[in-house]
C-alpha positions in Angstrom: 0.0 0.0 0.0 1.8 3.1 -1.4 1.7 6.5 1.3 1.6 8.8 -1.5 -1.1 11.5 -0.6 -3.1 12.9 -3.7 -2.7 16.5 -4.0 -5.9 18.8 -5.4 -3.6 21.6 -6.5 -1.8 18.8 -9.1 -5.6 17.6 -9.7 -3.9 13.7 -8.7 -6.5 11.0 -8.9 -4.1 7.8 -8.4 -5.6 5.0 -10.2 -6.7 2.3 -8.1 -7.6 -0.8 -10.4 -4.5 -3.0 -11.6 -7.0 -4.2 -14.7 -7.8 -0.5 -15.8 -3.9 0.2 -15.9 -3.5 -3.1 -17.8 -5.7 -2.2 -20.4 -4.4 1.3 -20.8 -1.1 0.1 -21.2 -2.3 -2.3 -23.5 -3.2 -0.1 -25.7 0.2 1.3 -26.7 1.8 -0.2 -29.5 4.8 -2.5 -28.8 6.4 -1.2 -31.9 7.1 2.2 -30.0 10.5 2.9 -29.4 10.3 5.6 -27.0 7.1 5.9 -24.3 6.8 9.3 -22.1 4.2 8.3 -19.2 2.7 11.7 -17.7 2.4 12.0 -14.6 2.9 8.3 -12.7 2.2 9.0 -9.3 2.2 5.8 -7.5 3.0 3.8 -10.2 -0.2 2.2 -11.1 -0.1 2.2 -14.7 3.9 2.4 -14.7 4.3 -1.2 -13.7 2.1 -2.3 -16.6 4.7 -0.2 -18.6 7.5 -1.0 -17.7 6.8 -4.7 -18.3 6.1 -3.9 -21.5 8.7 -1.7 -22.7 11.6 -2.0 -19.9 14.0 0.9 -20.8 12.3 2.3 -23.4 9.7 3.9 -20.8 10.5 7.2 -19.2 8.5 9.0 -16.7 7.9 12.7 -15.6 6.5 13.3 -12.6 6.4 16.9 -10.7 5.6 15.8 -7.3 8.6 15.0 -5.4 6.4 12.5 -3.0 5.5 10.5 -6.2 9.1 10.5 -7.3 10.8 9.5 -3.8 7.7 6.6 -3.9 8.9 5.5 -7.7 12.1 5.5 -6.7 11.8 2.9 -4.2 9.8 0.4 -6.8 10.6 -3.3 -7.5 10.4 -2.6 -11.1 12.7 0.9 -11.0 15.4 -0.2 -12.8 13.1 -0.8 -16.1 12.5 2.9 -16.3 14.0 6.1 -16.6 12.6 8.7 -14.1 12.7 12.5 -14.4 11.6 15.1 -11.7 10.4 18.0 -13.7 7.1 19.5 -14.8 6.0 18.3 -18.1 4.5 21.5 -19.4 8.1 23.5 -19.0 10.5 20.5 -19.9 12.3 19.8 -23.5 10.7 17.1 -24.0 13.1 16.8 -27.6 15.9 14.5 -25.8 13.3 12.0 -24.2 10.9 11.5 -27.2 13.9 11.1 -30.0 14.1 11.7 -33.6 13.1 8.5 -34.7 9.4 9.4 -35.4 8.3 6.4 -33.1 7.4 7.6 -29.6 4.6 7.1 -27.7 2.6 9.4 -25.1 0.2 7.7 -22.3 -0.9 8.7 -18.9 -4.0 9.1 -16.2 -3.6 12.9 -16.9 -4.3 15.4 -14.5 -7.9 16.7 -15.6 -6.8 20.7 -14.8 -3.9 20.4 -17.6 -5.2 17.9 -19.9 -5.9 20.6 -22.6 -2.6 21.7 -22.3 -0.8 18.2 -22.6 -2.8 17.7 -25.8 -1.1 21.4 -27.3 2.0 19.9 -26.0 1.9 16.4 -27.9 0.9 18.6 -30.9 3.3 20.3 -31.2 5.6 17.2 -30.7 3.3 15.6 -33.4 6.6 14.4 -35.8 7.7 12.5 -33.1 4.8 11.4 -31.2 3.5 8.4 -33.0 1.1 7.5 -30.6 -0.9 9.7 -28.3 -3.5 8.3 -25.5 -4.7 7.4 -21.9 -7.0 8.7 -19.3 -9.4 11.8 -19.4 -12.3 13.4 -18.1 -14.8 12.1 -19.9 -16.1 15.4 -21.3 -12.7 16.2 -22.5 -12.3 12.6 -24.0 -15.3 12.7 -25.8 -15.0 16.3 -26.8 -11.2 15.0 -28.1 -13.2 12.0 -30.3 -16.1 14.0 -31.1 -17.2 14.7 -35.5 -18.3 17.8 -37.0 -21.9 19.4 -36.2 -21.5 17.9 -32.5 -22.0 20.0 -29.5 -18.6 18.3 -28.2 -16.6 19.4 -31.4 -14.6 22.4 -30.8 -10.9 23.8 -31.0 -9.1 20.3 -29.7 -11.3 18.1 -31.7 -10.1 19.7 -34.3 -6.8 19.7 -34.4 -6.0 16.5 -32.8 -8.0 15.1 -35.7 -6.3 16.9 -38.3 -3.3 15.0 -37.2 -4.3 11.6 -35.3 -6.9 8.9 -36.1 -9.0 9.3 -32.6 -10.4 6.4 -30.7 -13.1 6.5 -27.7 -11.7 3.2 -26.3 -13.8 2.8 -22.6 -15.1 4.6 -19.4 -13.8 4.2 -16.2 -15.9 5.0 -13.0 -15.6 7.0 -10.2 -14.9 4.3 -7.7 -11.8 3.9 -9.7 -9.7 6.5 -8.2 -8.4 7.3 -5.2 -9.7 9.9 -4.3 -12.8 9.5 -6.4 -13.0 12.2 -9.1 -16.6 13.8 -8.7 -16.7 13.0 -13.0 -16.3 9.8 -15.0 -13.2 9.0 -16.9 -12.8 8.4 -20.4 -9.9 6.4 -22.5 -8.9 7.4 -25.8 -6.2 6.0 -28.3 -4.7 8.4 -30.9 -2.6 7.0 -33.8 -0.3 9.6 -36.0 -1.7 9.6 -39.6 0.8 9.3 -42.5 -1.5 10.5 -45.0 -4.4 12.6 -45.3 -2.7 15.4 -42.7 -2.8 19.1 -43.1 -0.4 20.9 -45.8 -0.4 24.5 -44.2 1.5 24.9 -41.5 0.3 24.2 -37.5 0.7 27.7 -36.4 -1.5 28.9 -39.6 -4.2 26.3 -38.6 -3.8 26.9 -34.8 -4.7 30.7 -35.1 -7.8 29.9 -37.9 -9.4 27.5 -35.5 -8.4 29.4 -32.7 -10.5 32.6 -33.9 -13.2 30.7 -35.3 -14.4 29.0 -32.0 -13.2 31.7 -30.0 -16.7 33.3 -31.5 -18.4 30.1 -32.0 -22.0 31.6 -32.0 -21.5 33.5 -34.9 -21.4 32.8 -38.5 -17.7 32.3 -40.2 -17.9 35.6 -42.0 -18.1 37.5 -38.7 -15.8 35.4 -36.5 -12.9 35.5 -39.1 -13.2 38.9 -39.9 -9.9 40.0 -38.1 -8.3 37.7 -40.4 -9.5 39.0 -43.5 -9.6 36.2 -45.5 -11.3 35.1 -48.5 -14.2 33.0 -47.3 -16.1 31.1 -50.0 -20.3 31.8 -49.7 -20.2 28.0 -48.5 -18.4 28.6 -45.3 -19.2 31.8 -44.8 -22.9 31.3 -43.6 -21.5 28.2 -41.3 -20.3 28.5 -37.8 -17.1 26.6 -36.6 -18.7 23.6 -35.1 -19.9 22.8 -38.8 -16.6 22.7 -40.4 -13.7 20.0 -40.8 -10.6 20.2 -40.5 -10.1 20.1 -44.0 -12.3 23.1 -44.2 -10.5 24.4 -41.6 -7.1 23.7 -43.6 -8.1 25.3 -46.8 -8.5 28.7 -44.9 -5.4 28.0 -42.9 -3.5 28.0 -46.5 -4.7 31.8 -47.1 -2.4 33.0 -44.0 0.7 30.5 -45.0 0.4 32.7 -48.6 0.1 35.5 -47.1 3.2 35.1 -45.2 4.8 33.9 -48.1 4.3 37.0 -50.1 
């Protein structure tokens, strides 16, 4: 029995269920050469890693209880460990060049949204992207066109990954319990079919365009000046794809160009 206290100001909701964290790591592919875990905590879902992927698996955790607790693990030696906070680290030296890695963890609900701009911008060398969320924010990372769960995240996850909705998990499951469900997603890297303007061109188009989700494209855009066919321009952000998205996205990369 681990003596790690969860902490509300790192939103920490250890995992409690051995099959959960079995399944999750499951769901990486062995093929990955490098896997960043977020976050471990108590180890939970580490152990599962680590038994997978032995020294290929590095961790980074910001609380120093969690990190004195991993350290002391029967399984430490099959994992690199680094005390840092994910959000500020270069994360360039731990995920590799190779165009393989991996990125998994029960994420802290109050960054999660962050993490996911994070692994973004990592996207040529994050192969694979999943793990645990709130629920909303799982679904809302899953979610198509026209829903009321689609918005700036769907989006440009989507542009890059193939998304998966792979299960629930309960309340009961944490300790302590989370007053939401949990949801677990699976994100794979496509190698085709991905956006041709750049991410920061994209970024800023979707950005603006939810940013005034109520209103029609030919309002919200309007600081942007761009040239919005009569088809999008009655629409309102929710209804568009990213390819829709992408086409306007190219109108700033020319403009920059110029």
């Amino acid at each position: 029995m681990n003596r790690v206290k969860p902490k509300k100001h790192l939103g920490q909701h250890f995992l409690n269920s051995d099959a959960i964290a079995s399944d999750i790591a499951a769901l990486v592919p062995v093929s990955c050469d490098r896997v960043l875990e977020i976050g471990p905590g108590t180890g939970m879902l580490t152990q599962f890693l680590a038994s997978r992927f032995k020294e290929r698996l590095w961790c980074v955790e910001l609380d120093k209880e969690s990190v004195k607790w991993l350290q002391s693990v029967p399984y430490r030696s099959d994992f690199q460990l680094v005390e840092a906070d994910m959000l500020q680290e270069d994360l360039n030296p731990i995920l590799g060049n190779s165009g393989h890695a991996a990125v998994v963890g029960n994420f802290p609900y109050n960054i999660s949204s962050q993490i996911v701009f994070k692994v973004l911008e990592h996207r040529t060398q994050v192969q694979w992207f999943g793990g645990m969320f709130q629920r909303e924010v799982a679904r809302r990372l899953c979610a198509p066109p026209g829903s009321k769960e689609y918005g700036i995240l769907s989006v440009l996850l989507q542009a890059y990954y193939h998304t998966h909705y792979d299960f629930t998990v309960h309340e009961g499951s944490f300790n302590p319990p989370p007053k939401v469900k949990s949801g677990v997603i699976s994100c794979e890297r496509k190698e085709t079919d991905f956006p041709r303007c750049s991410w920061e061109s994209l970024k800023l188009t979707v950005k603006t365009a939810f940013n005034q989700r109520r209103k029609t494209l030919s309002n919200a855009l309007k600081g942007l000046a761009l040239d919005l066919p009569d088809t999008l321009a009655r629409q309102r952000a929710e209804q568009l794809s990213w390819q829709d998205f992408e086409s306007l996205a190219v109108q700033l990369d020319t403009r920059r160009e110029r």
